[in-house]
Backbone as CSV, one residue per row, in Angstrom:
resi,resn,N_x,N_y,N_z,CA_x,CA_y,CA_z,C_x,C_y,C_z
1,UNK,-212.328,-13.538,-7.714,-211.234,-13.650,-8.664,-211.581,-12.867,-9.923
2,UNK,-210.575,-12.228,-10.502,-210.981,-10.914,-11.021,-211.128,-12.044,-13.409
3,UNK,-210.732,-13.050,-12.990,-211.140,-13.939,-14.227,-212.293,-14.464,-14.732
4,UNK,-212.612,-14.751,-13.281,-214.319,-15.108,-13.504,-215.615,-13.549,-13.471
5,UNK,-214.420,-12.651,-13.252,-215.356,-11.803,-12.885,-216.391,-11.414,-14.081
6,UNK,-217.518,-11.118,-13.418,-218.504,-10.363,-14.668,-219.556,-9.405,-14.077
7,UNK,-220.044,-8.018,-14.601,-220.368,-7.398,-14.130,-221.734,-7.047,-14.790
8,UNK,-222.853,-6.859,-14.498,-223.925,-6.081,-15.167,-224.069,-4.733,-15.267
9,UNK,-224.294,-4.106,-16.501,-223.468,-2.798,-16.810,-224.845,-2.357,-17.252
10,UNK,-225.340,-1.286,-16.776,-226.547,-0.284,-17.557,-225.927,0.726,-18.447
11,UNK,-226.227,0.812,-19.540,-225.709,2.061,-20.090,-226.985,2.570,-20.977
12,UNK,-226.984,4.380,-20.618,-227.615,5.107,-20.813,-228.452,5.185,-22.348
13,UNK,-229.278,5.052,-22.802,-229.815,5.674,-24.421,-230.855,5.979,-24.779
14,UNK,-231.074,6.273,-25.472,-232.600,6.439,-26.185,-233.291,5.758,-26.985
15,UNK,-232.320,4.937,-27.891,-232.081,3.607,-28.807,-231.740,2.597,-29.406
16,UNK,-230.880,2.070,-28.151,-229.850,1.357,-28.176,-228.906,1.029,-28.882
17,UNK,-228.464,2.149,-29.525,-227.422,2.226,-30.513,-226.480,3.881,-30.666
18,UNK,-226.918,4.418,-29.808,-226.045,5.677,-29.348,-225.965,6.083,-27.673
19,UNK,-225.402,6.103,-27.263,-225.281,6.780,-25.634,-226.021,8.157,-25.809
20,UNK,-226.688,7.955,-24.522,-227.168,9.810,-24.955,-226.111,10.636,-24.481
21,UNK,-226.225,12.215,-24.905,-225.297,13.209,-24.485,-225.394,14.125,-23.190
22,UNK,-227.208,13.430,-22.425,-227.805,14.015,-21.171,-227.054,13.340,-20.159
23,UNK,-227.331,13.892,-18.738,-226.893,13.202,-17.764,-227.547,11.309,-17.790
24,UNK,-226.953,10.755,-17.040,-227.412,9.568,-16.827,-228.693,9.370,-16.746
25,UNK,-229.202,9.841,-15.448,-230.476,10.098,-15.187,-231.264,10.232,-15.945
26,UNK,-231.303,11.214,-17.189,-232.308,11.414,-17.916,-232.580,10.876,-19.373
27,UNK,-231.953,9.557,-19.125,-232.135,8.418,-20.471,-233.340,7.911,-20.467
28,UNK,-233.987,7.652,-21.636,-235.117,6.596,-21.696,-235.039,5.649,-21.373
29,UNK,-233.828,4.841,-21.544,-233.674,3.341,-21.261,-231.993,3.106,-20.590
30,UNK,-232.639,1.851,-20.046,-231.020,1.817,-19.324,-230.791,0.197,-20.158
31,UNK,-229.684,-0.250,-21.740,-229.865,-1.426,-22.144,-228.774,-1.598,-20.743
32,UNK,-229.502,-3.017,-20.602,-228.580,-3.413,-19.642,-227.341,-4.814,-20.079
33,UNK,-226.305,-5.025,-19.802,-225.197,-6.318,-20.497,-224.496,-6.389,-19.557
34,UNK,-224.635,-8.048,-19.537,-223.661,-8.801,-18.886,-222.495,-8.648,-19.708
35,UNK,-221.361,-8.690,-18.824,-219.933,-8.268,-19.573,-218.991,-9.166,-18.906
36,UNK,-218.243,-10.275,-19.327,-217.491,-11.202,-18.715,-215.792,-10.939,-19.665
37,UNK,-215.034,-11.224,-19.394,-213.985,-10.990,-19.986,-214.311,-12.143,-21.467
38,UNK,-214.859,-12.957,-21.526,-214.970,-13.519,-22.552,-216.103,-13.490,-23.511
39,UNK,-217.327,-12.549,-23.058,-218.284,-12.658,-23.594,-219.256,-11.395,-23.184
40,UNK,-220.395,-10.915,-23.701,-220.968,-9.732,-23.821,-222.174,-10.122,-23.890
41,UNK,-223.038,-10.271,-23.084,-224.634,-10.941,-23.457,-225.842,-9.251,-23.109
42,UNK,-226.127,-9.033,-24.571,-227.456,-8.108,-24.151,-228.171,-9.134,-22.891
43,UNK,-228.823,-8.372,-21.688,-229.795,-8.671,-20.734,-230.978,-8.516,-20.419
44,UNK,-231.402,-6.819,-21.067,-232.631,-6.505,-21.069,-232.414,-5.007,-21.071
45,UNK,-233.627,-3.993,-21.768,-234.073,-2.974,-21.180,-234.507,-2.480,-20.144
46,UNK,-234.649,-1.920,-19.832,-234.884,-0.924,-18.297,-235.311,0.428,-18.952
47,UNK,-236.455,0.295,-19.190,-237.278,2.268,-18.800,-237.266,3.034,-17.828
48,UNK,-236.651,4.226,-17.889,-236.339,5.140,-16.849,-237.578,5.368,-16.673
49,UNK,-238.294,4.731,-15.313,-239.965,4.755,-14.913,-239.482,6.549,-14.056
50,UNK,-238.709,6.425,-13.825,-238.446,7.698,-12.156,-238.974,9.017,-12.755
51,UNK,-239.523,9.648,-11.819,-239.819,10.947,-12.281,-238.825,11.465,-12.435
52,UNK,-239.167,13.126,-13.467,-238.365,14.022,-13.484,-237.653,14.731,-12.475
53,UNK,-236.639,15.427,-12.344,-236.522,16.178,-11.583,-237.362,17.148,-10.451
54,UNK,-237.163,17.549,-9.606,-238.032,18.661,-8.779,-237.105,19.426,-9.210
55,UNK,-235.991,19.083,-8.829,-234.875,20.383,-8.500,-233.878,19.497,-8.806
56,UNK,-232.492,20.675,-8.564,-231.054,20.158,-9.908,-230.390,18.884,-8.437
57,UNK,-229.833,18.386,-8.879,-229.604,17.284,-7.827,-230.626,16.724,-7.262
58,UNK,-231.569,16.243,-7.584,-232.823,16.114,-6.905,-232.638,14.570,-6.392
59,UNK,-232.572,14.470,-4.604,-232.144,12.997,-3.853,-233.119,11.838,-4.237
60,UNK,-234.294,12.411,-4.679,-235.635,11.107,-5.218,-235.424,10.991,-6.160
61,UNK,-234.999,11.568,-7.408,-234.578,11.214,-8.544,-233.067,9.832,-8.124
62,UNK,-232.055,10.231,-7.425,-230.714,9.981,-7.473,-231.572,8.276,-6.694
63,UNK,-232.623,8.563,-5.487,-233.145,7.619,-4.658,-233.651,6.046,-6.170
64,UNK,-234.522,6.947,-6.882,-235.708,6.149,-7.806,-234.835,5.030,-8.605
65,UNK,-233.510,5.631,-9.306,-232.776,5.178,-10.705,-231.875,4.133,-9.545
66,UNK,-231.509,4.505,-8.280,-230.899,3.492,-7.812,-231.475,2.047,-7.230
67,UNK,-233.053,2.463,-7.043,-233.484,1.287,-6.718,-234.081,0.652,-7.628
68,UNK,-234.546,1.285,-8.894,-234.876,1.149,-10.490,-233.319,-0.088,-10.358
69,UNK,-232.311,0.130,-10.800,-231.278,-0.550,-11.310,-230.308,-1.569,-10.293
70,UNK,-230.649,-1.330,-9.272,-230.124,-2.173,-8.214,-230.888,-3.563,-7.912
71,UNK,-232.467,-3.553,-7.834,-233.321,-4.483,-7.740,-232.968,-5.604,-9.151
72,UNK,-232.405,-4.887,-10.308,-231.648,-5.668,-11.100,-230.766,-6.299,-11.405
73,UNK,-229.836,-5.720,-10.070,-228.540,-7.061,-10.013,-227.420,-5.660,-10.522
74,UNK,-227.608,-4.400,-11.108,-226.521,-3.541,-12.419,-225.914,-2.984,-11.158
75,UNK,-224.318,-3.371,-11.686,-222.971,-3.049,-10.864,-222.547,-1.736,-10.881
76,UNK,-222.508,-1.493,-12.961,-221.849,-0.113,-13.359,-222.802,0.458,-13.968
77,UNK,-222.621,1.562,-13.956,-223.395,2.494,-15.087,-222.431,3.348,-15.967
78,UNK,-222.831,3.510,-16.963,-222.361,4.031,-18.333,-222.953,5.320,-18.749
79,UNK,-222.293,6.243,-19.003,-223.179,7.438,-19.326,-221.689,8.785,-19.906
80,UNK,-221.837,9.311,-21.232,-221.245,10.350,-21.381,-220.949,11.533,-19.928
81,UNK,-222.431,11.448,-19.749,-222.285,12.885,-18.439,-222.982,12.155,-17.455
82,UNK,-222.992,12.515,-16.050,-223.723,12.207,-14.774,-223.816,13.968,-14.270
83,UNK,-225.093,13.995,-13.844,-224.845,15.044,-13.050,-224.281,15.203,-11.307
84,UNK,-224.706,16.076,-10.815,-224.820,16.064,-9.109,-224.366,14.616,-8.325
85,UNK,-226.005,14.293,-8.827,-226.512,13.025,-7.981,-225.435,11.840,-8.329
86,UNK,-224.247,12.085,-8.806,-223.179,11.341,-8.897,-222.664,10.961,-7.748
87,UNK,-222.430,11.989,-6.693,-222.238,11.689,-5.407,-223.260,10.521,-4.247
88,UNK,-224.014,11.147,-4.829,-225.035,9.709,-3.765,-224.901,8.697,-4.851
89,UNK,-224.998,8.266,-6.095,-224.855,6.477,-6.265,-223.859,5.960,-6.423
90,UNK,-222.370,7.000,-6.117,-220.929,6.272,-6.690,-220.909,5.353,-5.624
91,UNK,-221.355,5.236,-4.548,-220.711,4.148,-3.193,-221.824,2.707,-3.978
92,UNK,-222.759,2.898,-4.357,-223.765,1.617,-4.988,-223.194,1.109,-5.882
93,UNK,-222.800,2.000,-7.038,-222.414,1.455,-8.704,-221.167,2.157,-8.309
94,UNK,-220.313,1.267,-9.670,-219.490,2.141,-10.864,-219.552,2.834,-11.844
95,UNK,-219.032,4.124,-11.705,-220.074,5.124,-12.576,-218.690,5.138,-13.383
96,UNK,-219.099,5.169,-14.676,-218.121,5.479,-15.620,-218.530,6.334,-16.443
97,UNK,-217.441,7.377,-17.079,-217.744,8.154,-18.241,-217.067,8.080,-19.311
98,UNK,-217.629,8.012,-20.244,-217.002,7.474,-21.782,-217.470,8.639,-22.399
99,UNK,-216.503,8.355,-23.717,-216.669,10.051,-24.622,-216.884,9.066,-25.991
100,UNK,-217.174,7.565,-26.295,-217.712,6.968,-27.219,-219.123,7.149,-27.660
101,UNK,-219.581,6.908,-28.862,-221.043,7.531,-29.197,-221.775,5.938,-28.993
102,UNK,-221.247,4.955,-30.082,-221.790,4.206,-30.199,-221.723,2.864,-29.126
103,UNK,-223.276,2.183,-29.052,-223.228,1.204,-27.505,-222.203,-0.197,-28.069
104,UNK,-222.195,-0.187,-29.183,-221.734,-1.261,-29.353,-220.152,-1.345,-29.067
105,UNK,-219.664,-0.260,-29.473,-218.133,0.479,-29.215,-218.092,0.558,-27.525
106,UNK,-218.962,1.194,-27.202,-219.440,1.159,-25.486,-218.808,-0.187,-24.861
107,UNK,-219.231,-1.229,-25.213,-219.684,-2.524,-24.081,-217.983,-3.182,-24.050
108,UNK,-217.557,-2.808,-25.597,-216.482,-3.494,-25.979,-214.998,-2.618,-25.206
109,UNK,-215.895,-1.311,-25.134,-214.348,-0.520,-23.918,-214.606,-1.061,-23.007
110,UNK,-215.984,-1.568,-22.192,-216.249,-1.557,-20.536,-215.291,-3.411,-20.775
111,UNK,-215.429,-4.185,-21.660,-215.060,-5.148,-21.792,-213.577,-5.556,-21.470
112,UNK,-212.642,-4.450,-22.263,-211.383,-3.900,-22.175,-211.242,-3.624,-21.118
113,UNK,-211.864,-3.127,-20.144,-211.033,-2.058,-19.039,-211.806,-3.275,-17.503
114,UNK,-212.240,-4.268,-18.127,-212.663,-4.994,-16.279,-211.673,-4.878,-15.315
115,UNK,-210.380,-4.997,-15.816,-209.812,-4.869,-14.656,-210.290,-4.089,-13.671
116,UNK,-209.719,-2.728,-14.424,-209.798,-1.716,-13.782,-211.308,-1.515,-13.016
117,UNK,-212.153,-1.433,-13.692,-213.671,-1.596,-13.161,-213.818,-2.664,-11.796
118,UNK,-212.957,-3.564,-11.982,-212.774,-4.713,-11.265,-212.661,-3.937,-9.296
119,UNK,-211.523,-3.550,-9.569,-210.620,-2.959,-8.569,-211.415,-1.196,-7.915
120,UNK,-212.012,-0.888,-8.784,-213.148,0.211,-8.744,-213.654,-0.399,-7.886
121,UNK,-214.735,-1.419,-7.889,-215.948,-2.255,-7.403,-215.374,-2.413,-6.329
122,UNK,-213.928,-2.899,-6.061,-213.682,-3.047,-4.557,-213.620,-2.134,-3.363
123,UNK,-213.710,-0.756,-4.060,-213.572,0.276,-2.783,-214.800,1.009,-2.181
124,UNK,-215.887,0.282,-2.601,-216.743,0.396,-1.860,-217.112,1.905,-1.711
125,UNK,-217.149,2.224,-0.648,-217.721,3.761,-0.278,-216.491,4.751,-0.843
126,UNK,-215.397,4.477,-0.895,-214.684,5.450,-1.312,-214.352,5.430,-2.961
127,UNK,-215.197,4.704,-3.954,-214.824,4.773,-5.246,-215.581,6.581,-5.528
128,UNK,-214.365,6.545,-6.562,-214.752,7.589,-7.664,-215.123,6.940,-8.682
129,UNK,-215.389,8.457,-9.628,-215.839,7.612,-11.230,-214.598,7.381,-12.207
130,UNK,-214.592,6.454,-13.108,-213.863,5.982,-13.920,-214.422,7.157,-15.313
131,UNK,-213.319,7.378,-16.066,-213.235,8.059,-16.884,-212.655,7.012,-18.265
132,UNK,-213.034,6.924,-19.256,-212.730,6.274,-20.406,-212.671,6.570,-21.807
């Protein structure tokens, strides 16, 4: 039921107070928040442990950040840009892209838009990314 729903949301930064302007992937930290239609609870940090790239789309990079953030319970991810490797984790997460700077402005759009995120989450292998 899309009332009770609540989602754990990683979003991308360096300091938890701006989104970075890199792909997803290459954030320092992923803050992670519970997001319920009634409430917003910081959850924890997440250090991007995964190595760098080898190469541009690189599948162990796209492999590392998904099992990095999945072993955590995180539904969506948040990020100005995603690169490539957008294609291999959209069927795992909800990848969203926002053109907001600040996380706090961040949590409060993903907050706004559950529906929609809601109905995202249901298509499984065939979701795209949400744009915001």
């Amino acid at each position: 039921n899309y009332f009770n729903m609540e989602f754990l949301v990683a979003v991308a930064t360096d300091d938890g107070k701006k989104i970075v302007e890199r792909h997803f992937g290459d954030a320092q930290y992923y803050d992670v928040y519970r997001i319920a239609k009634q409430e917003i609870v910081f959850v924890e940090r997440i250090e991007n442990t995964t190595e760098a790239e080898r190469q541009h789309a690189d599948p162990v990079k796209a492999k590392g950040i998904t099992q990095l953030l999945k072993q955590k319970g995180v539904q969506v991810l948040v990020s100005k840009n995603f690169g490539p490797n957008i294609l291999r984790i959209k069927t795992k997460f909800v990848c969203v892209r926002i053109q907001k700077e600040q996380v706090e402005e961040i949590v409060q759009e993903i907050q706004n838009h559950l529906e929609t995120i809601y109905y995202e989450w249901l298509l499984e292998d065939k979701r795209n990314f949400l744009k915001l």
